[in-house]
VEXDREN-897467 format. One record per atom (N, C-alpha, C): residue number from 0; atom name; y, x, z. Coordinates in steps of 0.2 Angstrom, whole numbers, plus 5000, padded with zeros to 4 digits. Atoms other than C-alpha are relative to their C-alpha. Example, Ala and Ser with C-alpha at 12.3 -4.5 7.8 and 13.67 -1.06 7.14 Angstrom:
2
<0 N <4994 5004 5000>> <0 CA <4978 5062 5039>> <0 C <5006 5004 5000>> <1 N <4994 4996 4999>> <1 CA <4995 5068 5036>> <1 C <5005 4996 5003>> 
END
This chain:
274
<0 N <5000 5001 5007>> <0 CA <5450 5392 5532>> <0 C <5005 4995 4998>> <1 N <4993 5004 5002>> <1 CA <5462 5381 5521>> <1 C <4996 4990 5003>> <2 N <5000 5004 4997>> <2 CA <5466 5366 5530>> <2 C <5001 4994 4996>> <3 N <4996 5005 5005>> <3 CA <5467 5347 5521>> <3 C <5006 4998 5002>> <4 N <4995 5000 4997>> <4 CA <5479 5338 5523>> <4 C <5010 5002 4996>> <5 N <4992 4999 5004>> <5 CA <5500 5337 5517>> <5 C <5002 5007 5003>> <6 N <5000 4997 4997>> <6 CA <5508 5351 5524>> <6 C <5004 4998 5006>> <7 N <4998 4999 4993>> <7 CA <5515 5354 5542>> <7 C <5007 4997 5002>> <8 N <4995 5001 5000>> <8 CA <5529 5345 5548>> <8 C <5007 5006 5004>> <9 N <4995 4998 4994>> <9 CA <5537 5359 5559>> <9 C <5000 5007 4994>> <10 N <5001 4997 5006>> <10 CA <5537 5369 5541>> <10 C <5007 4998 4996>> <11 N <4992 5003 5008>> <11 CA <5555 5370 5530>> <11 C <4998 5008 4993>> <12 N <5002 4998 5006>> <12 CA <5553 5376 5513>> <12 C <5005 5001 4998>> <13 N <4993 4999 5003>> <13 CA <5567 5382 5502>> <13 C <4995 4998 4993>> <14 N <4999 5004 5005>> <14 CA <5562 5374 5485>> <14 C <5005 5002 4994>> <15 N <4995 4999 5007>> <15 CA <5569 5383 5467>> <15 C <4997 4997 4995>> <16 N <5004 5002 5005>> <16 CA <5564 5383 5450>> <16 C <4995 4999 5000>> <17 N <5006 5003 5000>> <17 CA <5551 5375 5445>> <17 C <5000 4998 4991>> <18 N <5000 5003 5005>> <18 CA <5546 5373 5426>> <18 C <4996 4997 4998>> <19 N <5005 5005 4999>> <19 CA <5535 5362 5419>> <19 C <4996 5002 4997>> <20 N <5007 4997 5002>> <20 CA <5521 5373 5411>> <20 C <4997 5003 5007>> <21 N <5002 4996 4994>> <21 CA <5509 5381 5425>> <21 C <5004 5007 5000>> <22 N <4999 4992 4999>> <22 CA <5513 5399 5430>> <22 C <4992 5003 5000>> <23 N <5009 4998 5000>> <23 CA <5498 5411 5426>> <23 C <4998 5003 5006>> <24 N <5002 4997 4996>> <24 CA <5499 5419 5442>> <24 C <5006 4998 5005>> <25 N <4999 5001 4991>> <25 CA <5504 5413 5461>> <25 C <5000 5006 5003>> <26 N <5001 4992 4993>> <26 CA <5508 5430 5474>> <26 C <5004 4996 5005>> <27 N <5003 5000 4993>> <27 CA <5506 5426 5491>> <27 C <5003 5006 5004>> <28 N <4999 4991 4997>> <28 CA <5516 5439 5501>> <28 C <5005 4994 5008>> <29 N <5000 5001 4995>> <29 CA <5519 5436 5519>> <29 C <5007 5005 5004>> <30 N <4993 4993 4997>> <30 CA <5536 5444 5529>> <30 C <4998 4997 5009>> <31 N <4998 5001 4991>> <31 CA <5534 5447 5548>> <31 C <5007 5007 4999>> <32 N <4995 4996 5001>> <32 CA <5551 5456 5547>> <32 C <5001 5002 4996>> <33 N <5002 4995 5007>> <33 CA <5549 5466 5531>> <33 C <5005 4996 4995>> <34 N <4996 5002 5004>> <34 CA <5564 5458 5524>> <34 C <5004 5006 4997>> <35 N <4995 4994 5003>> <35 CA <5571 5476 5519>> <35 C <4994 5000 4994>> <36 N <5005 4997 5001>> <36 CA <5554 5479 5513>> <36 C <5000 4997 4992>> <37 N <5003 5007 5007>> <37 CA <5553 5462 5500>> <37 C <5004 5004 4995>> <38 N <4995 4999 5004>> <38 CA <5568 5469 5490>> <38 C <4997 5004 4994>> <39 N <5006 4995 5003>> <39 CA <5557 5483 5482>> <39 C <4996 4999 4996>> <40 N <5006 5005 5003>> <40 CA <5543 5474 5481>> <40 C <5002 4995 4994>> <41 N <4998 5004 5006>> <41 CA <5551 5459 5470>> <41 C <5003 5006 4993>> <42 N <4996 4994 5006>> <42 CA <5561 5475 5459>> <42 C <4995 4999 4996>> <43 N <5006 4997 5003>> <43 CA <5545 5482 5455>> <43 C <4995 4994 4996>> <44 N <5002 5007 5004>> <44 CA <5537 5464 5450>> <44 C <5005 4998 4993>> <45 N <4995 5003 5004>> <45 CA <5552 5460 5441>> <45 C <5000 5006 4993>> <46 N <5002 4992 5006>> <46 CA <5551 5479 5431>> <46 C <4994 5000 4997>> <47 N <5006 5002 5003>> <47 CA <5533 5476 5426>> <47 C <4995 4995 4999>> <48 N <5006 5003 5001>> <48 CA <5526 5462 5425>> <48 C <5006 4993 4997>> <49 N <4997 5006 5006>> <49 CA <5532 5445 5415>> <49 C <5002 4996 5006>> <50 N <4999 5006 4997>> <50 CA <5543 5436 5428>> <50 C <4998 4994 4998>> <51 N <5001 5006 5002>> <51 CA <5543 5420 5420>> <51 C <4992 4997 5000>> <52 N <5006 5001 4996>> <52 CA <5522 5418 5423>> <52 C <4999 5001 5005>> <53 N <5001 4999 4992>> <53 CA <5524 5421 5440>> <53 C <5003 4997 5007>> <54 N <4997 5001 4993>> <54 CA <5526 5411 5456>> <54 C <5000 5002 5007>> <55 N <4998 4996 4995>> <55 CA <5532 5419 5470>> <55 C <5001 4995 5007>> <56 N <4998 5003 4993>> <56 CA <5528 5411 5489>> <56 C <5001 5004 5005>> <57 N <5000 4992 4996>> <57 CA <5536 5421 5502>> <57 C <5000 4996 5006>> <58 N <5001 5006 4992>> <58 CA <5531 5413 5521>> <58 C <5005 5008 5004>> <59 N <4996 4996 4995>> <59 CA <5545 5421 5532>> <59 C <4997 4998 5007>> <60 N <5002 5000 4993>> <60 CA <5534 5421 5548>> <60 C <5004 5001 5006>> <61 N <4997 5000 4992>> <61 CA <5548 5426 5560>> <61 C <5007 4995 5000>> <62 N <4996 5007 4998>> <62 CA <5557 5409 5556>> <62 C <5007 5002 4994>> <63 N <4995 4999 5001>> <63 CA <5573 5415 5549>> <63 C <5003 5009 4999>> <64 N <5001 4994 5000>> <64 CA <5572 5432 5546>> <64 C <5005 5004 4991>> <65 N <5000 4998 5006>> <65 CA <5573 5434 5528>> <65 C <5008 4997 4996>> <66 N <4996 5000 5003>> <66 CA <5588 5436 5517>> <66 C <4999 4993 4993>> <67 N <5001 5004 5007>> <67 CA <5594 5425 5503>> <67 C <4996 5004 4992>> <68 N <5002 5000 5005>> <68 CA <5584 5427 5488>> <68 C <4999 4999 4993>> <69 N <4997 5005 5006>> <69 CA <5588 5426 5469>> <69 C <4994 4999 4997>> <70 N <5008 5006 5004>> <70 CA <5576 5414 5460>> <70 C <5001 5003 4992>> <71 N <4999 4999 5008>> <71 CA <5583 5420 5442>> <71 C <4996 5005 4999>> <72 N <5005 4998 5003>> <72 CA <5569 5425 5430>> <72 C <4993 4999 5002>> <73 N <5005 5002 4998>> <73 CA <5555 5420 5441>> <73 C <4997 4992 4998>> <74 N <5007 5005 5000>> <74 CA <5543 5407 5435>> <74 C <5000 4991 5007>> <75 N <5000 5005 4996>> <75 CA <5545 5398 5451>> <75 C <5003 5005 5008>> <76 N <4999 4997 4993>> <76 CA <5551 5404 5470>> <76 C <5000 4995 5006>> <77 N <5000 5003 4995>> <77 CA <5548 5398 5486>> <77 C <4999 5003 5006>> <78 N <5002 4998 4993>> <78 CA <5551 5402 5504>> <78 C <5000 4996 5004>> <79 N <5001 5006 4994>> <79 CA <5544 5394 5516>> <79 C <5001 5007 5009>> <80 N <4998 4995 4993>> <80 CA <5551 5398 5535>> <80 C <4996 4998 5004>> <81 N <5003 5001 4993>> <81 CA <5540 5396 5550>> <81 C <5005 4999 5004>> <82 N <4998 5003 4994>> <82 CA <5545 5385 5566>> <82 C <4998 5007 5005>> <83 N <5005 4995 4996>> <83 CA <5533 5398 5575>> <83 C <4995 5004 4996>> <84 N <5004 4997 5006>> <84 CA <5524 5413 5567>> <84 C <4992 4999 5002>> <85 N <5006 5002 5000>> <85 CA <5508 5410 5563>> <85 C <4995 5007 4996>> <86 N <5005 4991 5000>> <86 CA <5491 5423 5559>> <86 C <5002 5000 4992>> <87 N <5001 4998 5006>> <87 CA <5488 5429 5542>> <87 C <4995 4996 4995>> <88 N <5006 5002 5002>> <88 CA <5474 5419 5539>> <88 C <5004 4993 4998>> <89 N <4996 5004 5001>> <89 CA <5485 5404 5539>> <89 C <5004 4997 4996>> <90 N <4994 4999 5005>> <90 CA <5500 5409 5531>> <90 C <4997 5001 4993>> <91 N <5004 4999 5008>> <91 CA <5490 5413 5514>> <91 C <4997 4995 4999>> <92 N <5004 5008 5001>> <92 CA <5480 5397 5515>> <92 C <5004 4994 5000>> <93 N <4993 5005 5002>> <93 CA <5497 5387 5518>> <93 C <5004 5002 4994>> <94 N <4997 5001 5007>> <94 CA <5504 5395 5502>> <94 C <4997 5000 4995>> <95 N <5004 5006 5006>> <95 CA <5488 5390 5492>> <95 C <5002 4995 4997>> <96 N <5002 5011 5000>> <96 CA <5489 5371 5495>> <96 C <5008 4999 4995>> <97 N <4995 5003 5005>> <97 CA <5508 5375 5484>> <97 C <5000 5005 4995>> <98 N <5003 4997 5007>> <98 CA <5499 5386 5472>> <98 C <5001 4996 4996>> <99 N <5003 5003 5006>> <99 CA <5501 5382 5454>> <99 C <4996 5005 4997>> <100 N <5002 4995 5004>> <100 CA <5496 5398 5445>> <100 C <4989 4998 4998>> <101 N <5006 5000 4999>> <101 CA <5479 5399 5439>> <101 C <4994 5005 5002>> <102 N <5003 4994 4995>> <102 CA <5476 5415 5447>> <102 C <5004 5000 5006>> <103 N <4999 5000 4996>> <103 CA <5480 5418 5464>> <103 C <5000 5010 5002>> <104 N <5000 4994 4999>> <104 CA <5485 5435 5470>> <104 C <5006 5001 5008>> <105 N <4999 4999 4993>> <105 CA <5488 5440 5490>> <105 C <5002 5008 4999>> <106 N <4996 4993 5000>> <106 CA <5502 5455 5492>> <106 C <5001 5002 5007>> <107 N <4997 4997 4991>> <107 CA <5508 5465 5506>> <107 C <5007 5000 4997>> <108 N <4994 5000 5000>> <108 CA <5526 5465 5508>> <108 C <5004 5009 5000>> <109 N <5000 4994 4999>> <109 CA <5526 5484 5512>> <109 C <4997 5003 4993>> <110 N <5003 4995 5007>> <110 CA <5519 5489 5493>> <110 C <5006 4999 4994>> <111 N <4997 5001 5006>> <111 CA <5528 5492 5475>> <111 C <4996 5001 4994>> <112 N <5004 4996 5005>> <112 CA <5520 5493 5460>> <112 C <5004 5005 4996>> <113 N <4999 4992 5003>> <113 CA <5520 5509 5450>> <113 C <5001 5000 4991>> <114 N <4999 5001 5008>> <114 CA <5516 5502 5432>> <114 C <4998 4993 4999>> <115 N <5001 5005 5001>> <115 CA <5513 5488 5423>> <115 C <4991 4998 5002>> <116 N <5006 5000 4997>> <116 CA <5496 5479 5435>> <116 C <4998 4994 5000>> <117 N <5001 5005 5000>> <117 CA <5495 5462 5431>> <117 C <4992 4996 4994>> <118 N <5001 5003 5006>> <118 CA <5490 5461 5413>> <118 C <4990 5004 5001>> <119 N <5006 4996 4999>> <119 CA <5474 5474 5417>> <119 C <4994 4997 5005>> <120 N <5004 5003 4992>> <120 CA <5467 5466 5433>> <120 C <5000 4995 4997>> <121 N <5002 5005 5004>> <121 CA <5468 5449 5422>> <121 C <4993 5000 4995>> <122 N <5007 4999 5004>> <122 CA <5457 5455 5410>> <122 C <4992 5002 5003>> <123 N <5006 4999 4994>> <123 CA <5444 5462 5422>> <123 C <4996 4992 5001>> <124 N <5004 5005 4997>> <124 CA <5441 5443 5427>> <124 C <5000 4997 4995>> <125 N <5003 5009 5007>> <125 CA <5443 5434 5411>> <125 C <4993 5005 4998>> <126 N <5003 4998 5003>> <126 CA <5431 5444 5405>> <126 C <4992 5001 5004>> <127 N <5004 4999 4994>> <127 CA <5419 5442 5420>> <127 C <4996 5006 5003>> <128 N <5004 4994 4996>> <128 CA <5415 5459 5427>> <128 C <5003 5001 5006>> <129 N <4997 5002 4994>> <129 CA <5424 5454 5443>> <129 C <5002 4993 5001>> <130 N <4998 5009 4998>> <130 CA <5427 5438 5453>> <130 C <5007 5001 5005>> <131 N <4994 4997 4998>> <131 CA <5439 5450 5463>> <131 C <5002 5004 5001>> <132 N <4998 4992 5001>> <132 CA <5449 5464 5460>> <132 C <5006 5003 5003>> <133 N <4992 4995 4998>> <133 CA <5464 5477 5465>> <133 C <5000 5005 4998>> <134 N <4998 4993 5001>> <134 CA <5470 5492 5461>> <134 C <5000 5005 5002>> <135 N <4999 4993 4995>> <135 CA <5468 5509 5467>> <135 C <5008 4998 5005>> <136 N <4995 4999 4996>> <136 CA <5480 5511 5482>> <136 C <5002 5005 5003>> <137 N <4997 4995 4999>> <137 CA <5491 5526 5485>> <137 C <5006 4999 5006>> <138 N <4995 5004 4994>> <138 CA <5503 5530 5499>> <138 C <5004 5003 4996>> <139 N <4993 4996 5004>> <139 CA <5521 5538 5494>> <139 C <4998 5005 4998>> <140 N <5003 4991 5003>> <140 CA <5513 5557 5490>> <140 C <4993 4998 4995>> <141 N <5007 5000 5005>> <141 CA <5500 5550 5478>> <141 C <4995 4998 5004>> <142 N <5010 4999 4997>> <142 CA <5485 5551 5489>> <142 C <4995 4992 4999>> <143 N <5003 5005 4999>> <143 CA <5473 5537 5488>> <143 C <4999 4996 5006>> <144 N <5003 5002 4992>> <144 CA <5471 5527 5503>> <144 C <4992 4996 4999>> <145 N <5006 5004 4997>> <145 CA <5455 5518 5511>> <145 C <5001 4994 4998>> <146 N <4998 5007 5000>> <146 CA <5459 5501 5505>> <146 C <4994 4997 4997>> <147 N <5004 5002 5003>> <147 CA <5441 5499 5499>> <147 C <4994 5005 5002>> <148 N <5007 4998 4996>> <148 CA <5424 5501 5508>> <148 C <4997 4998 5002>> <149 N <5005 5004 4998>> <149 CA <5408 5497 5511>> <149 C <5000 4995 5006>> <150 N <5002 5005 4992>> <150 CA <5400 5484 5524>> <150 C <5003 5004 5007>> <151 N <5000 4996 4992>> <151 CA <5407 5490 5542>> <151 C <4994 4998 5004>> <152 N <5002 5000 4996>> <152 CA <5398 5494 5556>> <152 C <5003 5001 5003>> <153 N <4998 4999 4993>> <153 CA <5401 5493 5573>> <153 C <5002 5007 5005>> <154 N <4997 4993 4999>> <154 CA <5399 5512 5575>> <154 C <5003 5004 4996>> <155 N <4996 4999 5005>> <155 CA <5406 5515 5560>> <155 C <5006 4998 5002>> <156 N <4993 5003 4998>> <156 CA <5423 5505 5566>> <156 C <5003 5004 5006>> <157 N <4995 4993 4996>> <157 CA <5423 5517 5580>> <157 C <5001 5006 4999>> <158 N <4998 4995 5002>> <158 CA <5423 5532 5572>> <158 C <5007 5001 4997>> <159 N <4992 5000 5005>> <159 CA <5437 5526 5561>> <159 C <5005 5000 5007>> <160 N <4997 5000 4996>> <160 CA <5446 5522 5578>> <160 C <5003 5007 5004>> <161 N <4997 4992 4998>> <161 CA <5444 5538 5586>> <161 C <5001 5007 4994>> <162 N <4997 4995 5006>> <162 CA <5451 5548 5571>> <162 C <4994 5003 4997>> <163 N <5003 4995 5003>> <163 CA <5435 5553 5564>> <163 C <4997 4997 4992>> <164 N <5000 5003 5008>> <164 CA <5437 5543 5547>> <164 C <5007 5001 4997>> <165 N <4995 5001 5001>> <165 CA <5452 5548 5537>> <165 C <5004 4994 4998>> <166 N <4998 5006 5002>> <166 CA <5465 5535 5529>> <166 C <5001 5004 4991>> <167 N <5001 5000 5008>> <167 CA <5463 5544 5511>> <167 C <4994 5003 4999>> <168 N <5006 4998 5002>> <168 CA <5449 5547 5500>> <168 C <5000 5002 4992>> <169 N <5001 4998 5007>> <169 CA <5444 5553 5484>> <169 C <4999 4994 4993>> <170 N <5002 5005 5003>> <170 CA <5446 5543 5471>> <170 C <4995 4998 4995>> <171 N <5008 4999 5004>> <171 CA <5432 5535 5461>> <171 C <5000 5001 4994>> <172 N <5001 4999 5010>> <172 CA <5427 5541 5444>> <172 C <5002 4996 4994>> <173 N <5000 5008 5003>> <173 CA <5422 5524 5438>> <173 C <5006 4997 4998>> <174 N <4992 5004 5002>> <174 CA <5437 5516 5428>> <174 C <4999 4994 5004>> <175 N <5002 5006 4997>> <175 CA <5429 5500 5437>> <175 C <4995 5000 5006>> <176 N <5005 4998 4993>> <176 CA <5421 5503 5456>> <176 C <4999 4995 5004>> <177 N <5000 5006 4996>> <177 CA <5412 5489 5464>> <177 C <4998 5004 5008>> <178 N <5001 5000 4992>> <178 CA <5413 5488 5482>> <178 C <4998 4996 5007>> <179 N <5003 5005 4997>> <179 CA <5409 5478 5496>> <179 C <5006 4996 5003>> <180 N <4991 5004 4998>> <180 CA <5428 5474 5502>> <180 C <5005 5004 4998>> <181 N <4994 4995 5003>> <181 CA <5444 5478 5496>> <181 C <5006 4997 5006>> <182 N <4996 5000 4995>> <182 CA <5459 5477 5509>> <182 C <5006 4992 4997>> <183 N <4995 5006 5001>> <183 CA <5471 5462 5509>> <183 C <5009 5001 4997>> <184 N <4996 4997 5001>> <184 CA <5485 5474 5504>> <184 C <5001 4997 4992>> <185 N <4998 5002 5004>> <185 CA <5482 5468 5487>> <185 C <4993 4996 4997>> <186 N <5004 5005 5001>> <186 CA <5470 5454 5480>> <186 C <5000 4994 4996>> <187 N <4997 5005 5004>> <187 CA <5469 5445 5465>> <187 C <4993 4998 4998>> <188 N <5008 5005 5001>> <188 CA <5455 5431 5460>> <188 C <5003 4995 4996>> <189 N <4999 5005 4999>> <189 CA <5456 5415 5452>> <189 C <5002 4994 5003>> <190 N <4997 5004 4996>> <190 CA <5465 5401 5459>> <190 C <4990 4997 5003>> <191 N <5003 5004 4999>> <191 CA <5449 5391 5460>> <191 C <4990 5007 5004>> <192 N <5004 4998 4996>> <192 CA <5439 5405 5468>> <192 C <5001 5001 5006>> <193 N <4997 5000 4994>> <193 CA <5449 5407 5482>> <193 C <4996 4992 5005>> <194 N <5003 5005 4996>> <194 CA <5447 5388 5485>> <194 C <4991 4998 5000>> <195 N <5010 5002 5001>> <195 CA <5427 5387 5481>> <195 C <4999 5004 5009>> <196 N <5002 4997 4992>> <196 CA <5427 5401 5498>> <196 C <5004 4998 5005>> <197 N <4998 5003 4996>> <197 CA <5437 5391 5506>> <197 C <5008 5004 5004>> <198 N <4994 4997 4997>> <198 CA <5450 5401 5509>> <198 C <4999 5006 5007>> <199 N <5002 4996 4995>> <199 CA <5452 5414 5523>> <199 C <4999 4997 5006>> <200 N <5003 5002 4992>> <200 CA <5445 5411 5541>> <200 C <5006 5000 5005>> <201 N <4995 5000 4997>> <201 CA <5458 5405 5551>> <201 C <4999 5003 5006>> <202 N <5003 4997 4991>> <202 CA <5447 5410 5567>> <202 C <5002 5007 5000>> <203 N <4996 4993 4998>> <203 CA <5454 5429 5565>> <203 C <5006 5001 5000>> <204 N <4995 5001 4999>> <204 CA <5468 5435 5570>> <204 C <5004 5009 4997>> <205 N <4996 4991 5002>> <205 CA <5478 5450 5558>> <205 C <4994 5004 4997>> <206 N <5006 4994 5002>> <206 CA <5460 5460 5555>> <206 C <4995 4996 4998>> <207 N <5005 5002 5000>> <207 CA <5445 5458 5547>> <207 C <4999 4992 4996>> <208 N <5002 5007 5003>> <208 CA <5450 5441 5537>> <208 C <4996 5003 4994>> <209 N <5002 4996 5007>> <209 CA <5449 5454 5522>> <209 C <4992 4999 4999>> <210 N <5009 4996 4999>> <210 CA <5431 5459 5526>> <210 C <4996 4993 5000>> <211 N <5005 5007 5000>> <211 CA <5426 5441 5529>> <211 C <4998 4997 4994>> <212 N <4998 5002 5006>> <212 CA <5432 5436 5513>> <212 C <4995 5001 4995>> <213 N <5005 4999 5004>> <213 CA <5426 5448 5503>> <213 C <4990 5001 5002>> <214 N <5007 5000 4997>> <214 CA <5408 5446 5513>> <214 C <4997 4994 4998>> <215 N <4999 5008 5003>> <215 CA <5408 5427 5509>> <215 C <4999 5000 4995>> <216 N <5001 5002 5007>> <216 CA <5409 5429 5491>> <216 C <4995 5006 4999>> <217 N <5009 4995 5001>> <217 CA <5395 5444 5491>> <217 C <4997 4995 4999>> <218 N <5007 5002 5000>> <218 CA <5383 5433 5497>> <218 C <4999 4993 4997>> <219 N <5001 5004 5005>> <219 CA <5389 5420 5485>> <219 C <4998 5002 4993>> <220 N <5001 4994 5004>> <220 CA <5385 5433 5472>> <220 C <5007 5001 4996>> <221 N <4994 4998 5005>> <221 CA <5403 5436 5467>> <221 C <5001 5009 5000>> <222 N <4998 4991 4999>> <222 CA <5408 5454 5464>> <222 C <5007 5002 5000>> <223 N <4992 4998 4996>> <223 CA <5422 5464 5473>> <223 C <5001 5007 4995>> <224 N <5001 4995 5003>> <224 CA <5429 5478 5461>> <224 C <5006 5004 5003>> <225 N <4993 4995 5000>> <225 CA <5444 5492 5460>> <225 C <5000 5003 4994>> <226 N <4995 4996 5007>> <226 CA <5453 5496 5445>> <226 C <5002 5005 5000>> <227 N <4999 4994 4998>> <227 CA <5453 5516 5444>> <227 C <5007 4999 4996>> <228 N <4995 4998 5006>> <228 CA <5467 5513 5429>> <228 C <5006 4999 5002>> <229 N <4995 5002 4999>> <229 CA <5479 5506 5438>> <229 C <5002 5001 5009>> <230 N <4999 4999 4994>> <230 CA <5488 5511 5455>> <230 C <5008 4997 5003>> <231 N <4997 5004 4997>> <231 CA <5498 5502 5468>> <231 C <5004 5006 5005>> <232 N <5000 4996 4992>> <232 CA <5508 5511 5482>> <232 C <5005 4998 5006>> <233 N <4998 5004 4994>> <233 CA <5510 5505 5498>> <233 C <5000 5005 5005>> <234 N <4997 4996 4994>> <234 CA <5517 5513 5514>> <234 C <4995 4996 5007>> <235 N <5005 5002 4995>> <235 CA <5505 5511 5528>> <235 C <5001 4999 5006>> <236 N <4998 4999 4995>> <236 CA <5508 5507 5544>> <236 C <4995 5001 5007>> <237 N <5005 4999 4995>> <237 CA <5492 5506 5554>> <237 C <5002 4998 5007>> <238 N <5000 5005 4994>> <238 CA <5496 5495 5568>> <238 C <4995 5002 5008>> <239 N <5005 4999 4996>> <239 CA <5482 5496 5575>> <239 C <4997 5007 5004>> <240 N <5003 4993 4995>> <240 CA <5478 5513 5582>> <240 C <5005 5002 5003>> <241 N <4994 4999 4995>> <241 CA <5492 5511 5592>> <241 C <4999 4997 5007>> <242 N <5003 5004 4994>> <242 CA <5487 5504 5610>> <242 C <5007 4993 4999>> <243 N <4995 5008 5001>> <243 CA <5495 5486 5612>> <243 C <4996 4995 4997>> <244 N <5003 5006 5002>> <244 CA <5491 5468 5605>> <244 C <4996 5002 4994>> <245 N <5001 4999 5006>> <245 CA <5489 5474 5589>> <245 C <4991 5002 4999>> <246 N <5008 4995 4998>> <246 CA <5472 5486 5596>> <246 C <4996 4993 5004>> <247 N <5003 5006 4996>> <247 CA <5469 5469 5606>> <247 C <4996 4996 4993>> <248 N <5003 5006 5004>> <248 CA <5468 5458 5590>> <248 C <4993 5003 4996>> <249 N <5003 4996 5004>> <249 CA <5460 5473 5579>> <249 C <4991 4998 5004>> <250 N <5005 5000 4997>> <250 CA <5446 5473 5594>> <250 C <4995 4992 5001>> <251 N <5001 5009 5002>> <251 CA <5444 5452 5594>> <251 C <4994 5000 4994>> <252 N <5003 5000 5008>> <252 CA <5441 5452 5575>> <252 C <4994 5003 5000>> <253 N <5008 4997 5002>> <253 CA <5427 5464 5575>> <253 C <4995 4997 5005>> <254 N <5004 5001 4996>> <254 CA <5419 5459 5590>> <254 C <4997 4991 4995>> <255 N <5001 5004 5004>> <255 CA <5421 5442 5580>> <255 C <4996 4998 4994>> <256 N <5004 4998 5007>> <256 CA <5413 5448 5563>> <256 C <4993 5002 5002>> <257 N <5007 4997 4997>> <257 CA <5399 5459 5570>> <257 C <4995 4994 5004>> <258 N <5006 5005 4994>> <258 CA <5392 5443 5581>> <258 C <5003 4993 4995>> <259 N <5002 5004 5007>> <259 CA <5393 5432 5562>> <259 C <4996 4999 4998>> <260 N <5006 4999 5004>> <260 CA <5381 5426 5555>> <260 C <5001 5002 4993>> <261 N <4999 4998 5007>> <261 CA <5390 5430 5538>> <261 C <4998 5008 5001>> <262 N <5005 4997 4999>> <262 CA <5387 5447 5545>> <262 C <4992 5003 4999>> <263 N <5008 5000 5003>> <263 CA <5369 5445 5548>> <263 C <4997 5001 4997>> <264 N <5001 5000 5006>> <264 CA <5368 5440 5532>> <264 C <5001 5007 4995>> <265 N <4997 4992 5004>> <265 CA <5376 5455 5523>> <265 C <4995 5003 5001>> <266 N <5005 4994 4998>> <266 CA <5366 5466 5534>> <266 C <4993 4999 4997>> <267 N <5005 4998 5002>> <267 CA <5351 5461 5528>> <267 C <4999 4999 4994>> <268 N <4997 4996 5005>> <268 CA <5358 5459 5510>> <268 C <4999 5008 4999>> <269 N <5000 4993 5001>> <269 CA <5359 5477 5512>> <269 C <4995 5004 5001>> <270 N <5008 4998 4998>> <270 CA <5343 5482 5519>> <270 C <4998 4997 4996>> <271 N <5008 5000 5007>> <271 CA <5333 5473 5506>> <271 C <5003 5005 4993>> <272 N <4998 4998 5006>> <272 CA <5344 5482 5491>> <272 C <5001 5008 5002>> <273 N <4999 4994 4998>> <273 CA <5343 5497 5502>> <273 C <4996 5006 4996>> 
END
């Protein structure tokens, strides 16, 4: 979880604009390589949504990776480069602590947005019918992805493994579909509900911090939603169901969550409201 504390000295930062009112939204987007990928992604930011309320931290996790950057029309920019790459859990709870925004919102580096997403997903939480919300999420052909679903189980995680859970699904009717997790692919909250949960668990590694997240704030009674109105799309890569580290970390994580007490909790959360 987020750490106290100044920041890391084995940490360099690139440091732009900066104005003196806050920015109303912080994005949080993380490059392990994905520096082809960032170009896109800021376009599509830049195309709809208000640069000038928006501060943009981009943690280059493979040190030196990432191309230069133009800071013009954004709110604020900063890239911070890693000495050594560091997990996901980390990287996003180190570029809280130089949050200003009043919202806080966690990107993947691999998505674009499709239409104006910012101003809709605000409203949602000022208005309190979420405490966290995202956008339907679509791959390049339209389809919906999976980026939002119930409590996992254990046998449930292996069905998805062995191919017997697709990665698209039908999308919900609900203009507004509460769920029990939404994927870390996109995620936006209040600044100060991020830190009231403390931020994400640094004890996982790549997997399953999403799931913890959104578990956490369930059983503080916060609500996890998705905005049918609005669609995001992201090119998938699924890592994981590839044999290698990746299947190693995925496998950790779970084994990690499932023998939680947060967990525990959920589970019978769910069995009483069953």
């Amino acid at each position: 979880m987020i750490e106290p504390g100044p920041p890391k000295a084995d940490r360099s930062a690139d440091s732009v604009t900066k104005d003196s009112a806050s920015p109303l939204v912080t994005i949080s987007v993380i490059s392990h390589g994905d520096g082809r990928r960032l170009q896109p992604l800021l376009a599509s930011l830049a195309k709809y949504e208000d640069a000038g309320r928006v501060q943009i931290i981009v943690t280059d996790n493979m040190g030196r990776d990432l191309p230069e950057i133009s800071v013009h029309g954004w709110h604020s920019l900063r890239v911070i480069r890693n000495a050594a790459p560091r997990g996901y859990a980390r990287n996003h709870n180190e570029s809280f602590r130089q949050a200003q925004g009043t919202y806080f919102c966690i990107l993947n580096p691999d998505v674009e947005l499709l239409e104006p997403t910012m101003e809709a997903l605000l409203a949602i939480l000022q208005a309190g019918s979420a405490d966290i919300v995202a956008p339907l999420v679509v791959d390049p052909e339209g389809q919906v992805q999976d980026s939002f679903r119930r409590l996992p189980t254990p046998w449930g995680l292996v069905g998805r493994w062995v191919g017997r859970s697709p990665g698209r699904v039908e999308a919900p009717t609900a203009q507004l579909e509460y769920v029990d997790w939404i994927a870390g692919i996109f995620m936006l909250m209040r600044s100060k509900t991020f830190s009231v949960l403390g931020g994400f668990d640094q004890a996982y590694r790549l997997y399953f911090e999403d799931v913890d997240l959104c578990t956490r704030a369930r059983l503080m009674g916060l609500r996890i939603a998705v905005s049918t109105r609005t669609r995001l799309q992201h090119d998938a890569q699924r890592s994981s169901r590839r044999l290698g580290r990746h299947l190693t970390w995925h496998v950790q994580s779970a084994v990690r969550f499932f023998s939680s007490d947060v967990y525990r909790r959920a589970r019978r959360m769910a069995d009483y409201h069953a």
